[in-house]
N, C-alpha and C positions, 0 to 999 in steps of 0.2 A: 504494500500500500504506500501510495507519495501524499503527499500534501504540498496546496500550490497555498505561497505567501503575494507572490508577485506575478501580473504577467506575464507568461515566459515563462517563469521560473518556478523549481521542484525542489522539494526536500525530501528525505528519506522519512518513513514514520519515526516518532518520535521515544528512545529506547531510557524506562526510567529504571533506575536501579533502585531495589530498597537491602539496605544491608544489615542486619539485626539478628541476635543470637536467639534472639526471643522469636519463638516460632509465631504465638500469636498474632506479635505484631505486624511480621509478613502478610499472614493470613489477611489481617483485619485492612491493609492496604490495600494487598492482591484484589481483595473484593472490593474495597472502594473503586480503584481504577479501570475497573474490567469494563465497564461503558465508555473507557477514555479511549480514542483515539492512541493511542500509543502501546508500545510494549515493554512489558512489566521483565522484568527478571528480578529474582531475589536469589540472596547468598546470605547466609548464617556466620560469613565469616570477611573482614578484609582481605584478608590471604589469599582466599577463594575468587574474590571479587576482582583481585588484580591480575591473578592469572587469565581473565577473560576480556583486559581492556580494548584489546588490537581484534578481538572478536565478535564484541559486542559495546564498543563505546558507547559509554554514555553521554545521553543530550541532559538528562537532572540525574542526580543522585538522592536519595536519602539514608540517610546513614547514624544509627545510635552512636553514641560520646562513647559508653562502658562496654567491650567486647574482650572474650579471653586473649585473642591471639593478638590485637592489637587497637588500640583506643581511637577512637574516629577523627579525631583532632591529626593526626601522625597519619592514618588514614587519606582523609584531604589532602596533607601536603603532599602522598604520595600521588593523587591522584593531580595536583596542579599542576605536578613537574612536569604530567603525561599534555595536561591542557588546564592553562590557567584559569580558561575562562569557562569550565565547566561548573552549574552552578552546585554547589551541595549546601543540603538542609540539613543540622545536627539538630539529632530527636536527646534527649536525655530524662532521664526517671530521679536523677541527684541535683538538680539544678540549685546553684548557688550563682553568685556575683564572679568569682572568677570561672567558671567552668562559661558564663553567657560573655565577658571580657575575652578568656580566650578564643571563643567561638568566632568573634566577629573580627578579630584582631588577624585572625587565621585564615580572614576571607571566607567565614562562610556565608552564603546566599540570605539563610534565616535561621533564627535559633527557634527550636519547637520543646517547649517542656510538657514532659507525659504527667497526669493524661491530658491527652490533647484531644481538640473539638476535629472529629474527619471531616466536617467539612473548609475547614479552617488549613488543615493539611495538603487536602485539594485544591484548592485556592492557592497555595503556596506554591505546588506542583504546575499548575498551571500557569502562572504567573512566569515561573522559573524556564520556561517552554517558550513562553511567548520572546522570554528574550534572549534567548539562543535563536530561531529560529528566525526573529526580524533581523537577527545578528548585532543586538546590542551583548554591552561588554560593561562590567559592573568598572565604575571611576573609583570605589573605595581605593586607597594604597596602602599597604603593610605597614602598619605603625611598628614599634620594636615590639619582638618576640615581645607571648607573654610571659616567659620565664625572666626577662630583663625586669618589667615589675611587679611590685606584689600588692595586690591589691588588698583595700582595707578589710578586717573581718566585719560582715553585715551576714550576719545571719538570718536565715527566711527560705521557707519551704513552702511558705503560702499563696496559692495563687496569685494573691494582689504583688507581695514580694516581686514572681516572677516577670508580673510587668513591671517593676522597677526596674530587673536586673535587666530586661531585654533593653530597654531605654538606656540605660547606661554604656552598656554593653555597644550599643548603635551608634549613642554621642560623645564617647568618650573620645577617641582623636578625631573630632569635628569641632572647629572653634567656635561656636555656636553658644546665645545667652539663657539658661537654664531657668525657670524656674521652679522652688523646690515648695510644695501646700504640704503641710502636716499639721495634726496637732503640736501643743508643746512635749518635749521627750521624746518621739518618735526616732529622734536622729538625723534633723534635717542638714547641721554640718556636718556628721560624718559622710553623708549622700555627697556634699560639694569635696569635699577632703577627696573621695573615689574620685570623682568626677576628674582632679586635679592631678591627683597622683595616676592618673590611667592618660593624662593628655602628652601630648609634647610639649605641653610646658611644665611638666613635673621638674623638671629641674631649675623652674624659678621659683620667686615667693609664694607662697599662701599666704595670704590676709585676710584674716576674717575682723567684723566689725558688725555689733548688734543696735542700728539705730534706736533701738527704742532705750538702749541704754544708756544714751549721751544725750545732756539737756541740748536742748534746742541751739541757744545764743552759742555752743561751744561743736555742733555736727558740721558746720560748714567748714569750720577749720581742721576737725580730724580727719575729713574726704578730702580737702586741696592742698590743706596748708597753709599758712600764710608769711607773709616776708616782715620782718622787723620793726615795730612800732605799729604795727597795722591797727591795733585798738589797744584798748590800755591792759596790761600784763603780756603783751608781745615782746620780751626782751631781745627776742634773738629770731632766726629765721626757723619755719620750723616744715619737714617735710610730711604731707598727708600721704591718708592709705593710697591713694590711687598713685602716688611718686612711686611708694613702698612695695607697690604689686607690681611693677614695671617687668615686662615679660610674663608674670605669672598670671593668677588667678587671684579676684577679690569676692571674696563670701557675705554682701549684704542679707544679715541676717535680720527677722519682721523689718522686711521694705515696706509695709503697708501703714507703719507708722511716720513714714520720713517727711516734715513738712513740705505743704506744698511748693512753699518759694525753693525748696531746693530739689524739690522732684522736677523743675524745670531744669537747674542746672545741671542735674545728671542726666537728662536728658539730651541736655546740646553733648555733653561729653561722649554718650554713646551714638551722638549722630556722629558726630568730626571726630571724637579719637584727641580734645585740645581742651584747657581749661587754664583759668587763673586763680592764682593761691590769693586768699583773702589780701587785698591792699597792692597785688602785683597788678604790671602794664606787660609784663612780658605772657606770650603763651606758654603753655608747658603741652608736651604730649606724652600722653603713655599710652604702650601698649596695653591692655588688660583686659582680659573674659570675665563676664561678669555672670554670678551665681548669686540670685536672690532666693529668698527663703522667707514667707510667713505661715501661720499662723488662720491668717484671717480670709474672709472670703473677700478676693478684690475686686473683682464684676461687682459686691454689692456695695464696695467703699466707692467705685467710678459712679454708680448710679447716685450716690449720695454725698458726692462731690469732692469727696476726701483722697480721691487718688486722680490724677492725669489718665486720660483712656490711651492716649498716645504712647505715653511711657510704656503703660501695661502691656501694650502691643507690641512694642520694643523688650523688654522684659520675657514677657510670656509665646519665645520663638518655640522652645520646648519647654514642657511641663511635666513634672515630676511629681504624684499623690505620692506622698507615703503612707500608707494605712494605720489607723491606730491598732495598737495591741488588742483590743477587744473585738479585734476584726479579721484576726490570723492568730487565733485560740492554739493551733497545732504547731506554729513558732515559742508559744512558751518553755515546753519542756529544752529544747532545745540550748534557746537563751537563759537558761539556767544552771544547766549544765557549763555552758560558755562563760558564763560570769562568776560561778562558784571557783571554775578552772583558775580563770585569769585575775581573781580577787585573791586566789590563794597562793598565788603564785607570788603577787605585789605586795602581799606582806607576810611572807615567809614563815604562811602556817599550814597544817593541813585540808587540804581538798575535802570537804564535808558533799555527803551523797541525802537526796530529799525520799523519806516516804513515799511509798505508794499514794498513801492515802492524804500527804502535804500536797503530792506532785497536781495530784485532782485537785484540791482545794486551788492551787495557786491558778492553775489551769482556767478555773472558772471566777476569779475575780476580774472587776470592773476595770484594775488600771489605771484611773484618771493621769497617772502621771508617764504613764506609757513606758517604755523601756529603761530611761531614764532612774525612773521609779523602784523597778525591777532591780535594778543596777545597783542603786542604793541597800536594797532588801538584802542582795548576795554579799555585800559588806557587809553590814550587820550581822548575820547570820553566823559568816566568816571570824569574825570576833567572839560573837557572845553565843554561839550554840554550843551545848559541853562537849556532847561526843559527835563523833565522823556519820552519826544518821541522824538527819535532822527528823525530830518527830514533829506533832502540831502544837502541842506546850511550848516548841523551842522557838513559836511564831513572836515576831513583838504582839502584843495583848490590842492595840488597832487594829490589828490588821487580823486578829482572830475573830474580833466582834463586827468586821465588816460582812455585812453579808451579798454572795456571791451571785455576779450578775446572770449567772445560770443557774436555778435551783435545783435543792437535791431531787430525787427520782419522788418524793411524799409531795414537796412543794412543786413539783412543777405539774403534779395532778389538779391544780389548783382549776387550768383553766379548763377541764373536762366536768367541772360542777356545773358555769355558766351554760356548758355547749347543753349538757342534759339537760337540763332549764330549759333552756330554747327547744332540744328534740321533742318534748314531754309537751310543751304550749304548743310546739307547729302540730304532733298530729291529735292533743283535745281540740283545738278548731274545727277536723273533720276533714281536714288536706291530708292527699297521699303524696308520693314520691320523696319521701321524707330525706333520702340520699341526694336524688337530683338535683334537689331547690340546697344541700349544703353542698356538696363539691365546689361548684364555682365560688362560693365564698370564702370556702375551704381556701383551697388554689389560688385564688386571688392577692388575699392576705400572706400566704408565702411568697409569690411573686415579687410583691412588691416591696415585702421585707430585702429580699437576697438581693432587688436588684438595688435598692437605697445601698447595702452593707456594703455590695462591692461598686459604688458608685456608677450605675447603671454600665457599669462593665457586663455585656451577654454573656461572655464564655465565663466567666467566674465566677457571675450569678448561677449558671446553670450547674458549674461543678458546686456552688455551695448545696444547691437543689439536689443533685444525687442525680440528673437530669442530662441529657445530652444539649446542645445546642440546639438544634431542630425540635426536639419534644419541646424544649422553653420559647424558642419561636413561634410555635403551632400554639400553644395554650395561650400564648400571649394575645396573639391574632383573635383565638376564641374568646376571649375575654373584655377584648374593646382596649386591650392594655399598651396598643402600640400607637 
């Protein structure tokens, strides 16, 4: 079979490779793409996969990260050497911040974290077709290995996480102005710190600077500077952050706070790249990527006149959620583990391990102070719990009387008293279908929870659902909910 792109002209069918140790996953592709135009081969192994390049080239690859014989990352570069410009998708079930960094660093096409949406997979696959075959050619270029650097530890297994790391992972050697939404704690300088340490200007400054933290009358001189005598206690010249970032990266952290007379000024800065230190005639220029970070919601400070809409446009090229803790429940164990580690290690006492029945507790607390918060806890803990297993006595006495924003399996029968209520009143009225008329209200009410939690992200709504993509699609539609 050929396929015509252009008048005239012919292509061979299009030959995808899927390579994974994992039989079902082959399976589960093989039958996605069996109505695709194209032809399917799969291998269980790299090894296997390369002995058949000059046989059966490939136009896409797909290829898992974890394989016995050899890792899909090492894999690709084999395959580049054969053709650079083939595209390959790394699938991986372990995704973290540096496994989606190396990914993209590596040239690959897309990073896919299992489990993944198949139709989202298809899409990718076809995508990755269309530009082989109009004979485009990916402009990304090889930033330095990623064994040259190491990126910061950001722990996260939770779907919302893995769009973080993909983002990252995409804009890291791209000079491009970030911005970072979280609540407080979340970690939104550690986000610019990666962001910095993964660019090509890792090897100039970092500067971070929390406007909300410098009064007013004294923010314009710690962004520019100012020259000698400039107002009264100016004894000397003095350089601001944006001198101080010069090559590197500057971290405005809550920009949603930054007056408005000088949200103009960093505005002209980020047009021209030029500014003047407080009482200077001269320009100054720096270089410097800018990484802002609030807090707050800024569409609704624009609407209520407290932020520049221009700026924010400037500002907000890329956007980074970070999710709060109470939103990626299945990151806690993890970060606990992680913080017990590295707490115990910075004050040179024993590594202490949590209860079963702490680890649940901690699991389903509210957080308000997000990671941050957590952070704190493993110190403490680290200090004052007697022995090497923490039980729940060895909790601070706050944080044992708080109670947990998931209740136990007695409290959260709570809300099946109201539902009987209602089934018992709908059928004495003398109405049947007692099921049909709750489903949709049923269903509805989950919808719209999952897809608020993961901010109307589909695919992570659906995976919070238990749900494919398509089944939350389809219920959506029937529900009036799109």
């Amino acid at each position: 079979m050929t396929l015509k792109t252009q008048p005239g002209e012919t292509h061979v069918e299009p030959i995808v490779w899927i390579v994974d140790d994992d039989a079902s996953i082959r399976w589960v592709l093989e039958a996605a793409l069996e109505d695709k135009p194209y032809q399917v081969k799969s291998f269980d192994s790299p090894t296997l996969a390369l002995k058949h390049l000059d046989e059966f080239p490939p136009t896409v690859i797909v290829s898992d990260i974890r394989m016995p014989d050899m890792d899909g990352l090492t894999f690709m570069e084999a395959i580049h050497e054969f053709d650079k410009n083939i595209p390959v998708i790394i699938m991986t079930a372990h995704a973290d911040l540096n496994t989606a960094v190396r990914s993209y660093q590596s040239k690959a096409f897309e990073y896919l974290p299992k489990p993944f949406d198949i139709d989202e997979a298809l899409s990718l696959v076809d995508r990755a077709i269309k530009r082989q075959m109009s004979g485009g050619r990916s402009t990304r270029t090889r930033g330095e290995s990623a064994a040259s650097k190491q990126p910061l530890n950001i722990i996260g297994a939770a779907p919302a996480m893995q769009e973080v790391f993909r983002i990252i992972g995409r804009v890291s050697q791209l000079d491009v102005t970030v911005l970072v939404n979280g609540e407080t704690g979340t970690g939104k300088e550690l986000i610019a710190q990666a962001l910095h340490e993964l660019s090509p200007r890792s090897n100039k400054p970092f500067v971070a600077l929390n406007t909300a933290a410098i009064p007013r009358e004294l923010l314009e001189s710690e962004l520019f500077g100012h020259e000698k005598g400039a107002f009264t206690g100016a004894h000397s010249q003095r350089v601001g952050r944006f001198e101080q970032a010069h090559g590197g990266t500057l971290f405005l952290d809550e920009i949603g706070d930054m007056p408005v007379d000088l949200q103009t000024r960093l505005l002209r800065v980020l047009n021209d790249g030029s500014f003047y230190r407080v009482g200077g005639r001269d320009p100054i220029r720096a270089d410097v990527r800018i990484v802002a970070a609030t807090h707050q919601n800024m569409e609704q400070l624009v609407r209520d006149g407290h932020f520049r809409e221009d700026l924010l446009y400037r500002l907000n090229i890329i956007r980074i959620k970070i999710p709060p803790l109470r939103e990626r429940r299945e990151d806690i164990p993890l970060l606990l583990k992680f913080y017990m580690n590295k707490e115990a290690q910075a004050l040179g006492l024993e590594e202490k391990q949590f209860e079963k029945e702490v680890e649940r507790f901690l699991s389903n607390l509210a957080w308000p102070g997000n990671v941050r918060q957590l952070r704190s806890l493993c110190t403490w803990l680290t200090i004052m719990a007697p022995g090497k297993l923490v039980h729940m006595e060895d909790l601070p006495l706050e944080l044992r009387s708080a109670a947990p924003s998931i209740e136990s399996d007695s409290q959260a029968d709570d809300w099946q008293t109201p539902l009987r209520q209602w089934a018992e009143s709908f059928l004495a009225s003398g109405k049947e279908g007692l099921h049909t008329a709750a489903e949709p209200m049923f269903e509805k009410v989950l919808i719209e929870t999952a897809l608020q939690a993961s901010h109307f992200h589909r695919q992570n709504a659906a995976i919070q659902l238990g749900w494919g993509r398509n089944t939350l699609t389809r219920k959506s539609q029937a529900l009036g909910l799109d």
